[in-house]
N, C-alpha and C positions, 0 to 999 in steps of 0.2 A: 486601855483607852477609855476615856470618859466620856460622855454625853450629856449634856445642858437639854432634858425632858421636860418639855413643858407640864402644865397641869390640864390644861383643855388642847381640844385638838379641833379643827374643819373636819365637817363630812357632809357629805350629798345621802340624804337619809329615803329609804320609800317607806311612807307610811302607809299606803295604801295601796291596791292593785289599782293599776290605769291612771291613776294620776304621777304629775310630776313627784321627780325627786324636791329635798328640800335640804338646801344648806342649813345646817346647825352646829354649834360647836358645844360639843361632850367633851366631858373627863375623858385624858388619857386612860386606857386601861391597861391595869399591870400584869404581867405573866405570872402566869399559877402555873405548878407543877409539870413541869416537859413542854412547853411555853415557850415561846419566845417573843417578844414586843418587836417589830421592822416600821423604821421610819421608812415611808414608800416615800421609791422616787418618782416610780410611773405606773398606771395602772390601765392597759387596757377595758376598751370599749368593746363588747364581745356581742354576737348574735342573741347569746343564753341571756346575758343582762335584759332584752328585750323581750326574751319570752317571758321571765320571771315579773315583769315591770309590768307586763300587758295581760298577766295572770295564766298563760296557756302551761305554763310547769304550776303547779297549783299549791305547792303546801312552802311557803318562802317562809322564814320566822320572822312577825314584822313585831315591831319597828325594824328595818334591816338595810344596813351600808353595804350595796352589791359589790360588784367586780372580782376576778377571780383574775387575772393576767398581772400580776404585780412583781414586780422586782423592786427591791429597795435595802437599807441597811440593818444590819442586827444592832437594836440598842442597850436590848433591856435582856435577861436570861432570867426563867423561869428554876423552882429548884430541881434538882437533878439532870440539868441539861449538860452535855457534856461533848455533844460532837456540833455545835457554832459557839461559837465566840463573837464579842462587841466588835463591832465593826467589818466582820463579815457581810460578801455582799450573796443575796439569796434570792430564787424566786420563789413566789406561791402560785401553785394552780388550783384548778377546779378542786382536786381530792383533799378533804382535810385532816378526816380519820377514818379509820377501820376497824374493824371487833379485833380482827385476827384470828376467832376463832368460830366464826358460822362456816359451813360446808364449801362455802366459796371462797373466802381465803384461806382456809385448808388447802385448797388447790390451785392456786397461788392466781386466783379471778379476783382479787380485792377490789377492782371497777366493779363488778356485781356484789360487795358487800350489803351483806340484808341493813344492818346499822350504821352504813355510811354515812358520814355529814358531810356537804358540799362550801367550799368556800363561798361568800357572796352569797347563798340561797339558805342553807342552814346554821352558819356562823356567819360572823360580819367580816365585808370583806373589804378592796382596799378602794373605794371611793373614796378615801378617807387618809388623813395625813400621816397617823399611824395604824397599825393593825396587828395582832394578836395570830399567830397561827404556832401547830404542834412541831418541835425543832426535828420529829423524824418524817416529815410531810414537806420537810421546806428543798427547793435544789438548790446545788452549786450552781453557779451560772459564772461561766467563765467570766473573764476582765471586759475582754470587749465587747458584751451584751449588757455590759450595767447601763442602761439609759434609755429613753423612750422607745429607740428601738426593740430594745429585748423585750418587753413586755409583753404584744402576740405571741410571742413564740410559749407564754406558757399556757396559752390554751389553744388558737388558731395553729400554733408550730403542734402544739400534743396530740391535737386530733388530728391532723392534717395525718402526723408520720405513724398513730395509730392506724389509720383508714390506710396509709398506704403496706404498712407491715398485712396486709389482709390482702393483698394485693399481689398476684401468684407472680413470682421473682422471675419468671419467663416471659412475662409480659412485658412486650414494645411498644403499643400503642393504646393510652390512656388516656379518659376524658373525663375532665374534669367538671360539675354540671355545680353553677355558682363560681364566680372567679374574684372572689374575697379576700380576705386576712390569709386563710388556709390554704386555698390554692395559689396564692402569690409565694407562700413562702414555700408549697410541696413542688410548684414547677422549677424551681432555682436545686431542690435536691436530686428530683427527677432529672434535669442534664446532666447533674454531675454523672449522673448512672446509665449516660446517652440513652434517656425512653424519649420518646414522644407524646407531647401532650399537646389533647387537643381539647379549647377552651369551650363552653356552652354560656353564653351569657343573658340575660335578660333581652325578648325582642325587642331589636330597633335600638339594644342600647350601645350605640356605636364608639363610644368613650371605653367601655369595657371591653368589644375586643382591641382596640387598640392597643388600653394597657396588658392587655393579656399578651400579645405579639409582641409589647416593648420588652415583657418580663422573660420572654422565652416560648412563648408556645407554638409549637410547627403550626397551628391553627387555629382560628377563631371566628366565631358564627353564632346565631342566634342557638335557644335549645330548643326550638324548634327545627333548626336546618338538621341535613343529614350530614356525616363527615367525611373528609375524603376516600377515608379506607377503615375497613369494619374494627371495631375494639379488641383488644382482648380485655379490656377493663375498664368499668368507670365508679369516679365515686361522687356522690353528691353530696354536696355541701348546701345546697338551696332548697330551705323549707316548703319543697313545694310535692307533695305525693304524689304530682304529676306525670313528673318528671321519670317517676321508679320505671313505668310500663316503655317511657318514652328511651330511656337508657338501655333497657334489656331491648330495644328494638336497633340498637347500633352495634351491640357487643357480638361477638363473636360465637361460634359452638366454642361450650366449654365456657364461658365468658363469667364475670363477676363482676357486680354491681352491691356495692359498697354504700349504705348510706352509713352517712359521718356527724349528721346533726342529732342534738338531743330530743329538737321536736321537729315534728312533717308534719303536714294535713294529712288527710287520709288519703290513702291510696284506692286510685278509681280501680275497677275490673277492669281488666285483660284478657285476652285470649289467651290461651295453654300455649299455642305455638310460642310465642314470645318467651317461656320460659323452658320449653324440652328444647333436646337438644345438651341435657345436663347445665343449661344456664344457671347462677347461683345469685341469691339476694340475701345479703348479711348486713348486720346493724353495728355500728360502736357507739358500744354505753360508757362513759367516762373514761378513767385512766389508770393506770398504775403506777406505782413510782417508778417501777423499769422502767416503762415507758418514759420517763423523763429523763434518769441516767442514763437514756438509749440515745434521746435528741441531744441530751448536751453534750456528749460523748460524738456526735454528729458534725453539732457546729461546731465543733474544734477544729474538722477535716475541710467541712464542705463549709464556701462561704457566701453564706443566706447573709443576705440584705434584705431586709423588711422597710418598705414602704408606708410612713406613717404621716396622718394629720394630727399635730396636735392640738389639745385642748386645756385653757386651763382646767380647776376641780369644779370652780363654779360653775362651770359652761358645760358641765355631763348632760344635763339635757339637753344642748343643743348639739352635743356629739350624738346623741342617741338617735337624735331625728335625724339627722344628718343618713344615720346607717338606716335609718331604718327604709328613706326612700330612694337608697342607691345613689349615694352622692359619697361616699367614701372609696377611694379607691388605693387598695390596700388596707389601712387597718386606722382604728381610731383612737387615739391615745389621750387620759389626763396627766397630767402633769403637776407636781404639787409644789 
């Protein structure tokens, strides 16, 4: 199969923290050694894009074209590449590379690799028409997620179904605290598995529980309200440290509270009660690549419909704002 490669390509570039992206058009770049060049089709709009943009993740390599949720085509093969082929269709997430050999992925923890590089924050990512990632980092993504929809699912679907594997397999009733990208797409897996999810949404933001009861939630209420019936689990997805103390006060004896975002504000004090009783508070840091062969292996069975607004490429900042004051409901997509 052949491909007609341009010689420049669009991208949405940050040059700086806190300021806007900025379209420019750069040389295509070609695939070095275990390489592979993806004409992207879509790339989500992610929370992490806005940390990285607004400086609260601190070490970006700038000049840098964000995004980490891309799905798109294989054009170009690096040398020695040998398990994609042109025309294959792949996603990229967050993970780019790993040592493989520090103490953590030894023990098969590669999300905690000490030498990690992150798509979008340490390599360039796919705001941009095409993108560069390593062909043992990339996923299969079945046929029918090639298109603006698939693209959450390889960050909002990855953390979503990490935060929920953390999530003790006994548990019936779960709240989910931020009702986003990732709880849109964890409540559509969670019925298949009859739990119960109950939503926590921004106060007074009455659009969000809506859509959260359109998507499937037995409940929906501010995260401030208390829930019908006590947790055995919750996980947050909403950057707010608030929320930790306010979660371990719904959950259950024995209960678990999951945060699932990369960055929280700090966490206020709480009283000890809120946490004996053997309550647990655990964190997820990135991904692994199981983790992805787990979800796509997932959406084969279970079938997740992602909710998306699209954007064109030029219009990423005005996706960004979009997310950033709770005007997206489900997930936000560019499109190239």
């Amino acid at each position: 199969m052949t491909h007609n490669i341009p010689s420049t390509m669009r991208a949405m570039v940050m040059e700086n923290k806190g300021q806007p992206l900025r379209l420019q058009m750069l040389p295509v770049p070609a695939p070095a050694a275990g390489q592979v060049l993806i004409k992207v089709i879509a790339c989500g709009v992610c929370r992490t894009d806005l940390h990285i943009i607004d400086g609260e993740l601190p070490a970006p390599v700038l000049p840098l074209i964000p995004g980490h949720e891309i799905v798109g085509e294989v054009v170009a093969l690096g040398e020695g590449v040998t398990t994609l082929s042109p025309g294959e269709k792949v996603g990229v997430p967050w993970l780019a590379y790993t040592c493989g050999h520090c103490k953590y992925c030894s023990m098969d923890q590669e999300n905690l690799c000490e030498h990690a590089l992150f798509t979008g924050y340490s390599v360039n990512g796919g705001y941009a028409e095409y993108v560069l990632a390593l062909a043992d980092y990339c996923l299969h993504v079945p046929e029918n997620y090639v298109h603006p929809g698939g693209a959450p699912l390889m960050c909002a679907g990855l953390i979503g179904y990490r935060s929920w594997r953390m999530v003790p397999e006994h548990a019936q009733h779960i709240g989910l605290y931020g009702f986003g990208a990732a709880a849109h797409i964890l409540v559509q897996i969670a019925q298949y598995h009859y739990k119960s999810i109950y939503a926590f949404t921004r106060p007074d933001d009455k659009a969000g529980e809506s859509f959260a009861l359109k998507m499937g939630a037995a409940w929906a209420g501010s995260s401030l309200d208390a829930p019908p019936v006590l947790l055995d689990a919750a996980i947050i997805f909403a950057p707010d440290g608030s929320l930790v103390p306010q979660a371990l006060s719904q959950v259950d004896r024995g209960g678990v509270v999951v945060c699932g975002g990369i960055h929280m504000s700090d966490i206020p004090g709480f009283p000890y009660r809120l946490l004996w009783e053997e309550r647990v508070i655990r964190s997820v840091a990135n991904l692994t690549r199981k983790d992805g062969e787990l979800l796509m292996e997932v959406i084969q069975h279970v079938p997740v419909a992602t909710i998306v607004q699209t954007y064109p490429l030029e219009q990423a900042n005005e996706a960004l704002q979009a997310l950033r004051h709770g005007k997206i409901k489900g997930a936000a997509v560019l499109v190239m």
